[in-house]
Backbone and ligand atoms as CSV (ligand in chain L), in Angstrom:
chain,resi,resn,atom,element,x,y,z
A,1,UNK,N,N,0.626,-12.768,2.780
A,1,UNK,CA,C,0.659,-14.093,3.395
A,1,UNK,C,C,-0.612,-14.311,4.215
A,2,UNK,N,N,-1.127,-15.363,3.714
A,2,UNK,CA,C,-2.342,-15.632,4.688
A,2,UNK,C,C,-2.175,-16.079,6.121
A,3,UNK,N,N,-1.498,-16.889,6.570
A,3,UNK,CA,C,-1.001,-17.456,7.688
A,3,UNK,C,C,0.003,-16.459,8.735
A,4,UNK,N,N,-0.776,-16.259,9.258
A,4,UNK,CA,C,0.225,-15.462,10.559
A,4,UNK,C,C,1.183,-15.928,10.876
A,5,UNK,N,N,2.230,-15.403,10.890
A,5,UNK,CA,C,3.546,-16.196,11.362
A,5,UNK,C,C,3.754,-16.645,12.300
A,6,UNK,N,N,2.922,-16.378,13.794
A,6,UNK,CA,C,2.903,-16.489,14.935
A,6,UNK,C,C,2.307,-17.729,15.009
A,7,UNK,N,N,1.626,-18.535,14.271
A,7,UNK,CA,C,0.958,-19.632,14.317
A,7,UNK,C,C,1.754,-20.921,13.725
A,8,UNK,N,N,2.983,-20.641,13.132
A,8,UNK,CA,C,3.759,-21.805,13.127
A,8,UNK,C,C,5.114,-21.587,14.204
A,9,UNK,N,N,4.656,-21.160,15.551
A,9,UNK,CA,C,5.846,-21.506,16.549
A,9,UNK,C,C,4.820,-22.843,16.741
A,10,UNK,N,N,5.447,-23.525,17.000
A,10,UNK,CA,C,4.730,-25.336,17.599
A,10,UNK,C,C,5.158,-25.410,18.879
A,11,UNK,N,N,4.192,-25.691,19.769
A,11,UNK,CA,C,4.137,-25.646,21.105
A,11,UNK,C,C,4.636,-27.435,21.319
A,12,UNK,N,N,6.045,-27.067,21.613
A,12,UNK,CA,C,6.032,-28.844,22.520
A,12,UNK,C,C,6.440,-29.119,23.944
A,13,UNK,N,N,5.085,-30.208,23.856
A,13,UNK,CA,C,5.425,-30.321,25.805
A,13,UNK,C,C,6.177,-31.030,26.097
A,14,UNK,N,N,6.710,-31.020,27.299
A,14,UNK,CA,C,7.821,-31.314,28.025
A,14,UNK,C,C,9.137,-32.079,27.099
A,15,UNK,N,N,9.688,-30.630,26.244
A,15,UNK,CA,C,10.934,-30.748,25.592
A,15,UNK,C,C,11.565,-29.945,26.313
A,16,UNK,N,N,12.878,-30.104,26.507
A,16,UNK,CA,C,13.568,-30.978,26.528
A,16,UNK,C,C,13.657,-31.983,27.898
A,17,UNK,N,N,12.978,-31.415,28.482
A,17,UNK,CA,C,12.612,-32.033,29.968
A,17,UNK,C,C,10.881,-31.976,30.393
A,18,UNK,N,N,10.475,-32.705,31.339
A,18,UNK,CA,C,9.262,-32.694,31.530
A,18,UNK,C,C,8.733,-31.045,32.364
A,19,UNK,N,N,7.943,-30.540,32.029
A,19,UNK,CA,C,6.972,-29.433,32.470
A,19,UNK,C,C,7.512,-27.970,31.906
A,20,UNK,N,N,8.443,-28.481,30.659
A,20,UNK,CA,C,8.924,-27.249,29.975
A,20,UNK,C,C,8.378,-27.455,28.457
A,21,UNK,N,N,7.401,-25.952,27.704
A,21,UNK,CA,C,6.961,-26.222,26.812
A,21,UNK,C,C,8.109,-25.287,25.821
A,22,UNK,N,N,8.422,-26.118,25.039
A,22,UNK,CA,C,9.461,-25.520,23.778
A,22,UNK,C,C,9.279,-24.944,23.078
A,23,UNK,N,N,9.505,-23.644,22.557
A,23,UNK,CA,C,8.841,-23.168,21.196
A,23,UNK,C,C,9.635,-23.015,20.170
A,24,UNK,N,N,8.754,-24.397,19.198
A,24,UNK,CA,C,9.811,-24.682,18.211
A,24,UNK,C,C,9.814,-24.076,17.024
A,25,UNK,N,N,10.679,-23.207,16.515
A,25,UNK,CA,C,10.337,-21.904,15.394
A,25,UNK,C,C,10.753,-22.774,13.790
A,26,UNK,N,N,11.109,-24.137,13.993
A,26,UNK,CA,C,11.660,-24.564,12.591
A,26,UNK,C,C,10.339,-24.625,11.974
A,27,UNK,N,N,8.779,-24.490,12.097
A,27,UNK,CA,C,8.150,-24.348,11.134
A,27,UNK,C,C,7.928,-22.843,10.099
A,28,UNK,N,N,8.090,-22.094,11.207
A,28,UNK,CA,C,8.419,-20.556,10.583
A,28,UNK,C,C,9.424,-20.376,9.949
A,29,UNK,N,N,10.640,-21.025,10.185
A,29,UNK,CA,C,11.831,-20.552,9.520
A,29,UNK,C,C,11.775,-21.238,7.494
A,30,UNK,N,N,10.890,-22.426,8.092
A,30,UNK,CA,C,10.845,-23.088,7.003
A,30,UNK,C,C,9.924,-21.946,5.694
A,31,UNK,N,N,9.222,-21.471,6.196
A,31,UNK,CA,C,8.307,-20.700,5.213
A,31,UNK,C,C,8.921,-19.803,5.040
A,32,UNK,N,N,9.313,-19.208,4.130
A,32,UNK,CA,C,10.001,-17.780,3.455
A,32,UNK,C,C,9.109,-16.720,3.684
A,33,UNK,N,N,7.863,-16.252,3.254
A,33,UNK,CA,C,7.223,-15.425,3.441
A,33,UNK,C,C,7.057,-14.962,5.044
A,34,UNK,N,N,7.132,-15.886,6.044
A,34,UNK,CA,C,7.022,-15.810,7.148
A,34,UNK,C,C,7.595,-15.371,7.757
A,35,UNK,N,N,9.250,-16.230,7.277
A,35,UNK,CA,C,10.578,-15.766,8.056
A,35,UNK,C,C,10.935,-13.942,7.592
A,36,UNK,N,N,10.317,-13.705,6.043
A,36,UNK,CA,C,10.529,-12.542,5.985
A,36,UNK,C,C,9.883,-11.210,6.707
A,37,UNK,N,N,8.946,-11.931,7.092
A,37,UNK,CA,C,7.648,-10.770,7.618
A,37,UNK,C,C,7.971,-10.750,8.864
A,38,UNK,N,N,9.270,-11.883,9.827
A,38,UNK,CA,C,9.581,-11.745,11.205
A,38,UNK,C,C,10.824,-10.481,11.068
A,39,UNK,N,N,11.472,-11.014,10.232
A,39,UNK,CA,C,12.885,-10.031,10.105
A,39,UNK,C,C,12.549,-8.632,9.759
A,40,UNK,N,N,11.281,-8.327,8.952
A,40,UNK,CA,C,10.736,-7.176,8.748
A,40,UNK,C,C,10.264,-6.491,9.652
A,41,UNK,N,N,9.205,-7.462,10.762
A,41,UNK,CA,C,9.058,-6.954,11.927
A,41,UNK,C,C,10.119,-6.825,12.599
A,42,UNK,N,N,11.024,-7.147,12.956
A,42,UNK,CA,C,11.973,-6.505,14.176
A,42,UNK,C,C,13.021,-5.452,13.662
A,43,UNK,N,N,12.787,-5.482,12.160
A,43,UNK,CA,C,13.884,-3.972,11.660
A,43,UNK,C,C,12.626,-2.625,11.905
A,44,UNK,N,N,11.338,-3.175,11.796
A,44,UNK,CA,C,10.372,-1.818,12.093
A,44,UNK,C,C,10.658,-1.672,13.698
A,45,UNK,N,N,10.453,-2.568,14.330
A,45,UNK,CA,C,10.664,-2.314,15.818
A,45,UNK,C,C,11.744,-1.975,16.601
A,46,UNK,N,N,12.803,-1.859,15.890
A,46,UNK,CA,C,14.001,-1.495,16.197
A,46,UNK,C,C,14.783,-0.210,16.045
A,47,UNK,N,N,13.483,0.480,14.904
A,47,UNK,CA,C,13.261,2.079,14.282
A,47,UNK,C,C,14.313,2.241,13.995
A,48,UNK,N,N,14.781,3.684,13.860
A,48,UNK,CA,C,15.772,4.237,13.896
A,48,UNK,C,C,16.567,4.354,14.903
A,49,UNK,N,N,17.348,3.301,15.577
A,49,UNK,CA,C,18.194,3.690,16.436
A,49,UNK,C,C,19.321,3.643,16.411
A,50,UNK,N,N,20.144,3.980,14.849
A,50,UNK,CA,C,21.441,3.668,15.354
A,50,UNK,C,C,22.567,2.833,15.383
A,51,UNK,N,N,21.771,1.381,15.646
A,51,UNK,CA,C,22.673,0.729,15.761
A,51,UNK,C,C,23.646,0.076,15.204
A,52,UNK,N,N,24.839,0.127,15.375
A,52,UNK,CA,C,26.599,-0.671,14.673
A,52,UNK,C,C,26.408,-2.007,14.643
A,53,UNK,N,N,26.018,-2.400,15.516
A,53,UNK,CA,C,26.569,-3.884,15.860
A,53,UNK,C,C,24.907,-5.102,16.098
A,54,UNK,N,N,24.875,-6.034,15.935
A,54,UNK,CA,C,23.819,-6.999,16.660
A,54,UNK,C,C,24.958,-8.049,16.988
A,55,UNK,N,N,24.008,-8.431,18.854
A,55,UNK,CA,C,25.074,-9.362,19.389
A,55,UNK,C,C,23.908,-10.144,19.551
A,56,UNK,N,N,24.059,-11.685,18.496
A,56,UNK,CA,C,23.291,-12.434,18.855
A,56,UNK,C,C,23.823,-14.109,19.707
A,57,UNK,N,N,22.911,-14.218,20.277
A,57,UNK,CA,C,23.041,-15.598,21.244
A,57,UNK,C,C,22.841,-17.039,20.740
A,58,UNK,N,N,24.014,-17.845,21.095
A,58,UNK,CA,C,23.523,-18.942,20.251
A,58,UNK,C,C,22.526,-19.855,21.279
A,59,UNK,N,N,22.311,-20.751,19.985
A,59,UNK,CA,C,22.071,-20.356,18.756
A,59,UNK,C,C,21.381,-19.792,17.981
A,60,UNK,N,N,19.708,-19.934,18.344
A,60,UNK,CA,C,18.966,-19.771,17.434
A,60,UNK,C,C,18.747,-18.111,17.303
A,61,UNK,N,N,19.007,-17.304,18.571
A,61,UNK,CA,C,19.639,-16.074,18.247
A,61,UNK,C,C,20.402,-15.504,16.848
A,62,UNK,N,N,21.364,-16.471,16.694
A,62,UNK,CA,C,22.362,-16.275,15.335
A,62,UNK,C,C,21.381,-16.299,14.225
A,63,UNK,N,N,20.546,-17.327,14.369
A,63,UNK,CA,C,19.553,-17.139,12.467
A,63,UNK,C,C,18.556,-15.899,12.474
A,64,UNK,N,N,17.966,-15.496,13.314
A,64,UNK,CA,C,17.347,-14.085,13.133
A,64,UNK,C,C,18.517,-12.777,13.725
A,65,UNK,N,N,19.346,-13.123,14.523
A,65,UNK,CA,C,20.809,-12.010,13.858
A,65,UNK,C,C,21.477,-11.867,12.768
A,66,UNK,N,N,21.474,-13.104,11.952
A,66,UNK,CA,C,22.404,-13.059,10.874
A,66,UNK,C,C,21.493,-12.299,9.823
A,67,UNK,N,N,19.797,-12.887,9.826
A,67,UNK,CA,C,18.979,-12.158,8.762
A,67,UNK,C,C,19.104,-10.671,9.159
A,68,UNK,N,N,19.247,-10.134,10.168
A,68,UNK,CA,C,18.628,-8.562,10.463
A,68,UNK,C,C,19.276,-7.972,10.227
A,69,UNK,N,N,20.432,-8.500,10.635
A,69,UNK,CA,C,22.324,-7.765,10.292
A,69,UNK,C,C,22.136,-7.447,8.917
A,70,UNK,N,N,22.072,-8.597,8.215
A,70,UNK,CA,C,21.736,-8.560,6.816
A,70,UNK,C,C,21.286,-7.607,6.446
A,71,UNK,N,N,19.999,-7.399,6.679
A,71,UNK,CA,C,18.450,-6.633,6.424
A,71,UNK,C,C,19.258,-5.038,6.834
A,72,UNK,N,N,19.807,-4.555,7.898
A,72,UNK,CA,C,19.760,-3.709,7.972
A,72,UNK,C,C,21.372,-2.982,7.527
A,73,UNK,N,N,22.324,-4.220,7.041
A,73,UNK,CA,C,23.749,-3.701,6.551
A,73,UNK,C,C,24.109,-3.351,8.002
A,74,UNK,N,N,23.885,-3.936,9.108
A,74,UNK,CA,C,25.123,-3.853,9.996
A,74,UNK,C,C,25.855,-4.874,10.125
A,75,UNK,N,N,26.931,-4.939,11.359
A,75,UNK,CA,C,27.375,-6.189,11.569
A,75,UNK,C,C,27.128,-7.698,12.324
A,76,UNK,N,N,27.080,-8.605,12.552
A,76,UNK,CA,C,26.801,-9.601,13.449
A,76,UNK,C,C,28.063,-9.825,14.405
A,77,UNK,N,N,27.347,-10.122,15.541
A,77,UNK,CA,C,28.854,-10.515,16.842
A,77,UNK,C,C,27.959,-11.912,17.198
A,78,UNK,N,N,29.257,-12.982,17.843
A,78,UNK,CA,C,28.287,-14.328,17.995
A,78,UNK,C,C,28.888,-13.874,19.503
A,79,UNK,N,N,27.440,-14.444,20.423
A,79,UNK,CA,C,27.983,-15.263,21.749
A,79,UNK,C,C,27.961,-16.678,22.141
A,80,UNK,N,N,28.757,-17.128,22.485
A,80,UNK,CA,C,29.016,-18.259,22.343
A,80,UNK,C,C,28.691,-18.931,23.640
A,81,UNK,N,N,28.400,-20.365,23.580
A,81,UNK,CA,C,28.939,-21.443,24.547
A,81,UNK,C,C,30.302,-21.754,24.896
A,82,UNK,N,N,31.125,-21.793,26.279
A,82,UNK,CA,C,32.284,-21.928,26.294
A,82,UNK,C,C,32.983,-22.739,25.545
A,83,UNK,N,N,34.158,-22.305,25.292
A,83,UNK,CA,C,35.053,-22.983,24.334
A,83,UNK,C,C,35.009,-23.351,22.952
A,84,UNK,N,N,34.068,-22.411,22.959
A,84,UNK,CA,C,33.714,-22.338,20.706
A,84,UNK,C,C,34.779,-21.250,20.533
A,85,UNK,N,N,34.903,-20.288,21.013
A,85,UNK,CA,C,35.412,-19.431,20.105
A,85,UNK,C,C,36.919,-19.583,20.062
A,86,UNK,N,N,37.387,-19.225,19.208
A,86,UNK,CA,C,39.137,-19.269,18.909
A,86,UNK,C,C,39.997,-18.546,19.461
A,87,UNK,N,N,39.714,-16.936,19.365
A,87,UNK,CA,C,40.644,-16.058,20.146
A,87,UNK,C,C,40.086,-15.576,21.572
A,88,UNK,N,N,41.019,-14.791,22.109
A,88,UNK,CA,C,40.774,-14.485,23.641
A,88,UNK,C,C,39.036,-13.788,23.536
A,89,UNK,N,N,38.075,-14.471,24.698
A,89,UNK,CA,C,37.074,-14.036,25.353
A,89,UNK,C,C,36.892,-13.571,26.445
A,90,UNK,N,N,36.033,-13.007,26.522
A,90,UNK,CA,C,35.237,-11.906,27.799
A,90,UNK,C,C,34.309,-13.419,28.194
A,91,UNK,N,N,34.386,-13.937,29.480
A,91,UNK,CA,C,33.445,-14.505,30.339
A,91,UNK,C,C,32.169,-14.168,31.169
A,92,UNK,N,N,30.820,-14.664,30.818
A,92,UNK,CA,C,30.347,-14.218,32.089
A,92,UNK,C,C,29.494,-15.426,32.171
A,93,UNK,N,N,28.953,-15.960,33.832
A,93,UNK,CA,C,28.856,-17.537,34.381
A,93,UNK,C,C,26.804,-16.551,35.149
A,94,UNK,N,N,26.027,-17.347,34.664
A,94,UNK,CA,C,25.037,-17.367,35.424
A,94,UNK,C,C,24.571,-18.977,36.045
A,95,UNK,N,N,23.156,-18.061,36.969
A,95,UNK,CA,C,22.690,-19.312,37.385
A,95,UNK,C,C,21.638,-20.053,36.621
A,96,UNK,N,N,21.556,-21.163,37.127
A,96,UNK,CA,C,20.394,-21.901,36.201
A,96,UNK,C,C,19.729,-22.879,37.186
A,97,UNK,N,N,18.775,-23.377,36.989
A,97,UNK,CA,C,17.294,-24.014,38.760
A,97,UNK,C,C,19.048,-25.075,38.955
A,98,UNK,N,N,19.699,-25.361,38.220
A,98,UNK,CA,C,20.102,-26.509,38.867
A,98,UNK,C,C,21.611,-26.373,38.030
A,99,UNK,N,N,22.712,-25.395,38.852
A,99,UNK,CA,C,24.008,-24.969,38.295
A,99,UNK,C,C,24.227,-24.003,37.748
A,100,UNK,N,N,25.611,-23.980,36.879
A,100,UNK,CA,C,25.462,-22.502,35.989
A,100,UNK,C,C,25.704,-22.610,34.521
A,101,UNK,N,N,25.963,-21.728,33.657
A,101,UNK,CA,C,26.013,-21.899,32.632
A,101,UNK,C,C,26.752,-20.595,32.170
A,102,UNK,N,N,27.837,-20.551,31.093
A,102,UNK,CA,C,28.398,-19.746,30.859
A,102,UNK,C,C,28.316,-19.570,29.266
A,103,UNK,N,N,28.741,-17.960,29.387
A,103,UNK,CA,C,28.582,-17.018,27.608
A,103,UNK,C,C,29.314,-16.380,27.410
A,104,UNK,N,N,30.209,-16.613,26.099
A,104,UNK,CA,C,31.369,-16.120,25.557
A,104,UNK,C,C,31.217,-14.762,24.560
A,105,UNK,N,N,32.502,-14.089,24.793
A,105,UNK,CA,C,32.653,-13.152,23.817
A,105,UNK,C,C,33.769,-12.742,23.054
A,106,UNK,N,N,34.184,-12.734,21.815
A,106,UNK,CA,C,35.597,-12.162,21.870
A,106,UNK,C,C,36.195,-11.032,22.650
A,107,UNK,N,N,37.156,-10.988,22.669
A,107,UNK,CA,C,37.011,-9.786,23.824
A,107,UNK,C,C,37.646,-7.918,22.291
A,108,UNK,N,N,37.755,-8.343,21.104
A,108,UNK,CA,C,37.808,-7.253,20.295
A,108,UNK,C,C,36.323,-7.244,19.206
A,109,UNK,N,N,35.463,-8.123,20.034
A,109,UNK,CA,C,34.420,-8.434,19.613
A,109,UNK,C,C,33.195,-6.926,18.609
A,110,UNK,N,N,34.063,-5.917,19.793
A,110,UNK,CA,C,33.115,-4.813,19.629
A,110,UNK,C,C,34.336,-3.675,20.603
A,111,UNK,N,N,33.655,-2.235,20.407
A,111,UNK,CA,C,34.645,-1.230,20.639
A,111,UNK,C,C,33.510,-0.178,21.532
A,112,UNK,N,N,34.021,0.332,22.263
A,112,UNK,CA,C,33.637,1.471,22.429
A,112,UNK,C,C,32.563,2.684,21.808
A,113,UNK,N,N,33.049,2.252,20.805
A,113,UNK,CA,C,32.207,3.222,19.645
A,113,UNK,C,C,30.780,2.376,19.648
A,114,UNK,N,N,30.920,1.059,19.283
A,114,UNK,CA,C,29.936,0.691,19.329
A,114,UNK,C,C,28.533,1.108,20.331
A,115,UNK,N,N,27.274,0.804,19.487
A,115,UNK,CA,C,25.978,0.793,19.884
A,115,UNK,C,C,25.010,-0.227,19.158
A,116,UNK,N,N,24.728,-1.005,20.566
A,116,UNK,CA,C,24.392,-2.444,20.168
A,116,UNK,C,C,23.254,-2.998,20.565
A,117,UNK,N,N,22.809,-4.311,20.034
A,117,UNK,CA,C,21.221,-4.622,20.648
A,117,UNK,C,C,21.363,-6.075,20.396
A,118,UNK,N,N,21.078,-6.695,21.593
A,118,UNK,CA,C,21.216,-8.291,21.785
A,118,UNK,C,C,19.857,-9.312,21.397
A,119,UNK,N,N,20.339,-10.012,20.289
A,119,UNK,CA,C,19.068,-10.565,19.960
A,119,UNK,C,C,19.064,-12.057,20.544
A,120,UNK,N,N,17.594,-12.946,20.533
A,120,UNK,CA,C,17.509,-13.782,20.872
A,120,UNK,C,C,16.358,-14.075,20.319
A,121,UNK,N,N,16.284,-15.293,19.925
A,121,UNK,CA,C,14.703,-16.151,19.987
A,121,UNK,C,C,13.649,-15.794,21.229
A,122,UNK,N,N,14.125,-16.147,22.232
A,122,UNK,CA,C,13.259,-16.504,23.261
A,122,UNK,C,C,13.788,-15.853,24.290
A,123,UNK,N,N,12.990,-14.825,25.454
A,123,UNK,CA,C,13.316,-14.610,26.948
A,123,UNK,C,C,12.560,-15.287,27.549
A,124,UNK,N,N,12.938,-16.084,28.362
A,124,UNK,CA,C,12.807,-17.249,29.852
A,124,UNK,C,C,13.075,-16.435,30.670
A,125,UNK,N,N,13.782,-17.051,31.290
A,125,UNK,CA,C,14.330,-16.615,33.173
A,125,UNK,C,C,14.924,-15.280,32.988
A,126,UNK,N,N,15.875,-14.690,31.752
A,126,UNK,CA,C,16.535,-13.810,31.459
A,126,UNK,C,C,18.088,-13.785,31.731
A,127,UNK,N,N,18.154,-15.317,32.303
A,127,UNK,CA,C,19.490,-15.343,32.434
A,127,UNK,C,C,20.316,-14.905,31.879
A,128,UNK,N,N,20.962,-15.344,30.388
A,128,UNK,CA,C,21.030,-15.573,29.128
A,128,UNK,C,C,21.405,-13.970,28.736
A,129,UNK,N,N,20.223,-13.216,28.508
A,129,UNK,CA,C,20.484,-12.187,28.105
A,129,UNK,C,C,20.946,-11.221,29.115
A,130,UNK,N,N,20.622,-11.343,30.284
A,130,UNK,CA,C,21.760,-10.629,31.144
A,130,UNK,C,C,23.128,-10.595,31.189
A,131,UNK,N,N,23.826,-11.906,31.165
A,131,UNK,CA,C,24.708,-12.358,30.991
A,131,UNK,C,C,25.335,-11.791,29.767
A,132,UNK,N,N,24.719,-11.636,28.951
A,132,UNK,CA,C,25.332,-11.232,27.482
A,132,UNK,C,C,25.013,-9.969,27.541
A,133,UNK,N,N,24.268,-9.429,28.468
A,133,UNK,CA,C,24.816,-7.919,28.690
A,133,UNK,C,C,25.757,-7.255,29.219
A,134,UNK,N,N,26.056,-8.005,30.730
A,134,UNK,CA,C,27.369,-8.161,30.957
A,134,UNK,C,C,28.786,-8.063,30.081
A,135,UNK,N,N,28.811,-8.561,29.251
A,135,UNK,CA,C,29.549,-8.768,28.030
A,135,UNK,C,C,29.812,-7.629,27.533
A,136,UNK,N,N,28.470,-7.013,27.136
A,136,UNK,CA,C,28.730,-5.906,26.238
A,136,UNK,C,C,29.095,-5.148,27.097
A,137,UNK,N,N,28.734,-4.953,28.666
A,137,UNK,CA,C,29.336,-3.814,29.351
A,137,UNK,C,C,30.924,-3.685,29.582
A,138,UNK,N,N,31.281,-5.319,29.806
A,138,UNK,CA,C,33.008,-5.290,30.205
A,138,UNK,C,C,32.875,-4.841,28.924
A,139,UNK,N,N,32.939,-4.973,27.567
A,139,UNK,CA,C,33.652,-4.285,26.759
A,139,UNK,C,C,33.643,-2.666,26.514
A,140,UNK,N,N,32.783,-2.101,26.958
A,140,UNK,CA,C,31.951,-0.783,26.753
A,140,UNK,C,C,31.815,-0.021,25.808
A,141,UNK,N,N,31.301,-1.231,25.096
A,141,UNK,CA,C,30.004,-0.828,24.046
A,141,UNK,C,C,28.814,-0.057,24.418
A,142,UNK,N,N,28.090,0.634,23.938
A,142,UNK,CA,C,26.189,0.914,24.545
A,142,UNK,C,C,25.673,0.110,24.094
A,143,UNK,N,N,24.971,-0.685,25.152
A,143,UNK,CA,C,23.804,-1.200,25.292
A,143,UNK,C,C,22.380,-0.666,24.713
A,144,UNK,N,N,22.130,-0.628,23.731
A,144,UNK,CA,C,21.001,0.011,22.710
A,144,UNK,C,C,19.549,-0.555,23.207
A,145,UNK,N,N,19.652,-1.800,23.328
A,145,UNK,CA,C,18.320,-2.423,23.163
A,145,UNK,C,C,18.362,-4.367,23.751
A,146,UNK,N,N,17.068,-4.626,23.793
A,146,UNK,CA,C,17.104,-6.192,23.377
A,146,UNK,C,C,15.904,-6.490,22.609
A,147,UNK,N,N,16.285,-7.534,21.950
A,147,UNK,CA,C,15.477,-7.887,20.915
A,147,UNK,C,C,15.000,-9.464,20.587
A,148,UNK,N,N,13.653,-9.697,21.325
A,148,UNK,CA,C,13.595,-11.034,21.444
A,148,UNK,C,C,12.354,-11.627,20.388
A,149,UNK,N,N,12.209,-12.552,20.044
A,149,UNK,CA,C,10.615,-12.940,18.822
A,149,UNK,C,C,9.658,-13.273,20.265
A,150,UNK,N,N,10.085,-14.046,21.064
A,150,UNK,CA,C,8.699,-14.291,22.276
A,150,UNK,C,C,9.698,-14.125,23.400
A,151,UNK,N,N,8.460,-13.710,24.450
A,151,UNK,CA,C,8.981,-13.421,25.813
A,151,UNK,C,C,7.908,-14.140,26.080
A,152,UNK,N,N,8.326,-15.223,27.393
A,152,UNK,CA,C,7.273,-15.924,28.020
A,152,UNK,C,C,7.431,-15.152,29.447
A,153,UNK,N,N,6.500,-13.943,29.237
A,153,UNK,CA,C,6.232,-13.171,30.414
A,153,UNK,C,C,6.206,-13.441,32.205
A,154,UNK,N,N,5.465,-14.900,31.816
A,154,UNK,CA,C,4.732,-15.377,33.879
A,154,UNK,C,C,6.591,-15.524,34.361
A,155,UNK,N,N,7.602,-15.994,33.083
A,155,UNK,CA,C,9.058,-16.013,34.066
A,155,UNK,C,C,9.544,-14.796,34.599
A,156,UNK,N,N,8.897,-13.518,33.877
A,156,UNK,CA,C,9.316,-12.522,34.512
A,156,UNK,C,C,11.692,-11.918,33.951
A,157,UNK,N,N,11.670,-12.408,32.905
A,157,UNK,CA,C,13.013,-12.372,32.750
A,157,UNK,C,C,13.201,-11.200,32.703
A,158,UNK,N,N,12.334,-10.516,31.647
A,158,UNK,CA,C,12.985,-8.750,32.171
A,158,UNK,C,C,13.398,-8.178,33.292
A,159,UNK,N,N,12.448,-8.327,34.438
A,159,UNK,CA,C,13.272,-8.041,35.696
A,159,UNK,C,C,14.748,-8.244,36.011
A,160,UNK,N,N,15.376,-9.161,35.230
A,160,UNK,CA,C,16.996,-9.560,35.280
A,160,UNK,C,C,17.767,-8.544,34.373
A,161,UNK,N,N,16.934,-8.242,33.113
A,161,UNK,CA,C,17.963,-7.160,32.132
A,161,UNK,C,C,18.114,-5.779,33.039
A,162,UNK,N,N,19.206,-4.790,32.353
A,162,UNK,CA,C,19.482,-4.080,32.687
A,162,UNK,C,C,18.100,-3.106,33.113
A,163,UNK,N,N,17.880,-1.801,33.662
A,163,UNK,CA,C,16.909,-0.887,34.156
A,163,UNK,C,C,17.021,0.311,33.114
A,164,UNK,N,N,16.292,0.412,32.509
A,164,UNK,CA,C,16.175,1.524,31.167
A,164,UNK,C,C,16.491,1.212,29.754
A,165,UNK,N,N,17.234,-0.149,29.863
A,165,UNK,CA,C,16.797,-0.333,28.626
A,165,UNK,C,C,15.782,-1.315,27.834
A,166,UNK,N,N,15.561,-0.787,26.113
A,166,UNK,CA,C,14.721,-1.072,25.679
A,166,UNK,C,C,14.550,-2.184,25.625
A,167,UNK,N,N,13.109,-2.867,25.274
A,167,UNK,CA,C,12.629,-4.644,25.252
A,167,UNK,C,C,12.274,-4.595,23.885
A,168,UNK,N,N,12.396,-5.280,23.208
A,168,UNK,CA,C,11.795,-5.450,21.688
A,168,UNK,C,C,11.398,-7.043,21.605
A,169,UNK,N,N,9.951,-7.121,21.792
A,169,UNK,CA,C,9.431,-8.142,21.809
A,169,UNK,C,C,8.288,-8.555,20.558
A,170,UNK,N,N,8.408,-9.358,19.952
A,170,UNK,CA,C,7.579,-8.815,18.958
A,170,UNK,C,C,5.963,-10.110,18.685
A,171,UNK,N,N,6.229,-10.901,20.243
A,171,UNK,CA,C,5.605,-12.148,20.382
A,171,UNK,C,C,5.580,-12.299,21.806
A,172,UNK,N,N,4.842,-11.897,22.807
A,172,UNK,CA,C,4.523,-11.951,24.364
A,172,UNK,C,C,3.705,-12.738,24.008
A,173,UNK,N,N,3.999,-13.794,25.365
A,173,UNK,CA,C,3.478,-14.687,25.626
A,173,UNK,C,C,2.952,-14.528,27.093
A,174,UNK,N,N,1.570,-14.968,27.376
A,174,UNK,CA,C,1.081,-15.711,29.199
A,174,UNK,C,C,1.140,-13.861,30.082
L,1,LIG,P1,P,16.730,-17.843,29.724
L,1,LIG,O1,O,18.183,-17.642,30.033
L,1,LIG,O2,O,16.001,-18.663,30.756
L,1,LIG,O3,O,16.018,-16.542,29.405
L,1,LIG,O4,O,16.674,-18.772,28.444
L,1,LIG,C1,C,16.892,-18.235,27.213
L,1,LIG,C2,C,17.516,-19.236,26.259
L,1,LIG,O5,O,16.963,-20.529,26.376
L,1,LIG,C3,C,17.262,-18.772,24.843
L,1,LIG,O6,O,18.469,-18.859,24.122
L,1,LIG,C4,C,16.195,-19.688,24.311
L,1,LIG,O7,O,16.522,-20.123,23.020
L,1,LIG,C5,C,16.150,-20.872,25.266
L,1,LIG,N1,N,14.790,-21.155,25.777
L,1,LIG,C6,C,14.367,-20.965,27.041
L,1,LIG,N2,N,13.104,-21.380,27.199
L,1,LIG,C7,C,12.705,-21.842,25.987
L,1,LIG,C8,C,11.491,-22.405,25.484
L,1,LIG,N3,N,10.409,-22.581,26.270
L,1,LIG,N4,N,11.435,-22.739,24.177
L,1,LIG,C9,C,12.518,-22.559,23.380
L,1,LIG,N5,N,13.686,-22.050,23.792
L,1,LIG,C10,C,13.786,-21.695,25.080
C-alpha cells in the first residue's frame, strides 16, 4: 500500500463542539488495504500475550474489536452506553469537564479465568478506559493490556489507567 494509513485519520475542527479536534477514522476504514494493515498492526503489538477475551468500547472501539477478535480467533465483549444492554450489568459512572457519563457491562460478561485487553479508537482524558477497567476488575478478569489506534498524549489519559499495565498505542499524537 502506498498510502500510510495514518494519513487518512481527517483532522476536524471543532467537532463535535468548538476547540475539540475529531479524529475521523471513516476514511481509513473505508480503504481495505489500510483497515487491514491497522488490524495487523495491533495483533503484532499485542504479541503473544495470551489473551481470551477483547473488551471493546463503544462504539468505534467495537469495529477494530470485532476485526482483531476476528484476526486473532478470540472472543469480543461490548461495553456499552447505559441501557443498551439486555441482561444484568456491572456499572461504572465517571467524570466528564461538565457531568458524568456511564459504561456498561454484562455482569457474566467474562470470568475469572479470563485475560483481557480493552480496546478503543482513541485515548483523551482516559476516562472511558478507566472506567471500563473498573469493569473488568469488579468482574475479576486480568487486566492484560490496553489497546488504543491514537493517544492524544498533551491530555495525559494514561495517568488515569491502571499502574503497570500495558499501553498499546499504535498512533501517538502531540
Ligand atoms: P476519554 O474518555 O476522554 O479518553 O475519551 C475517549 C472516548 O471519546 C473514545 O471512545 C473516543 O472515541 C472518543 N474521543 C475522545 N476524543 C476524541 C477525538 N478528539 N476524536 C475522536 N474521538 C474522540
Amino acid at each position: 500500500m502506498t498510502t500510510d494509513w495514518k494519513q487518512l485519520i481527517a483532522d476536524v475542527p471543532d467537532f463535535p463542539k468548538p476547540g475539540i479536534v475529531f479524529k475521523d477514522i471513516t476514511p481509513l476504514l473505508a480503504n481495505g488495504p489500510a483497515f487491514r494493515k491497522v488490524i495487523d498492526a495491533f495483533a503484532v503489538a499485542l504479541g503473544d500475550s495470551g489473551v481470551t477475551q477483547l473488551v471493546a468500547i463503544e462504539s468505534r472501539g467495537f469495529i477494530f474489536g470485532a476485526a482483531l477478535a476476528h484476526h486473532l480467533g478470540i472472543g469480543l465483549t461490548l461495553v456499552r452506553k447505559p441501557g443498551k444492554l439486555p441482561r444484568a450489568a456491572f456499572s461504572e459512572t465517571y467524570a466528564l469537564e461538565y457531568g458524568t457519563d456511564t459504561v456498561e457491562m454484562h455482569a457474566d460478561a467474562l470470568t475469572v479465568a479470563d485475560r483481557v485487553i480493552i480496546i478503543d479508537d482513541v485515548l483523551a482524558t482516559g476516562g472511558t478506559a478507566a472506567a471500563t477497567a473498573r469493569l473488568v476488575e469488579q468482574i475479576g478478569a486480568q487486566l492484560a493490556g490496553f489497546a488504543f489506534l491514537m493517544e492524544l498524549s498533551f491530555l495525559d489519559g494514561r495517568a488515569k489507567l491502571p499502574a503497570g499495565v500495558p499501553i498499546h498505542t499504535l498512533y501517538p499524537l502531540g
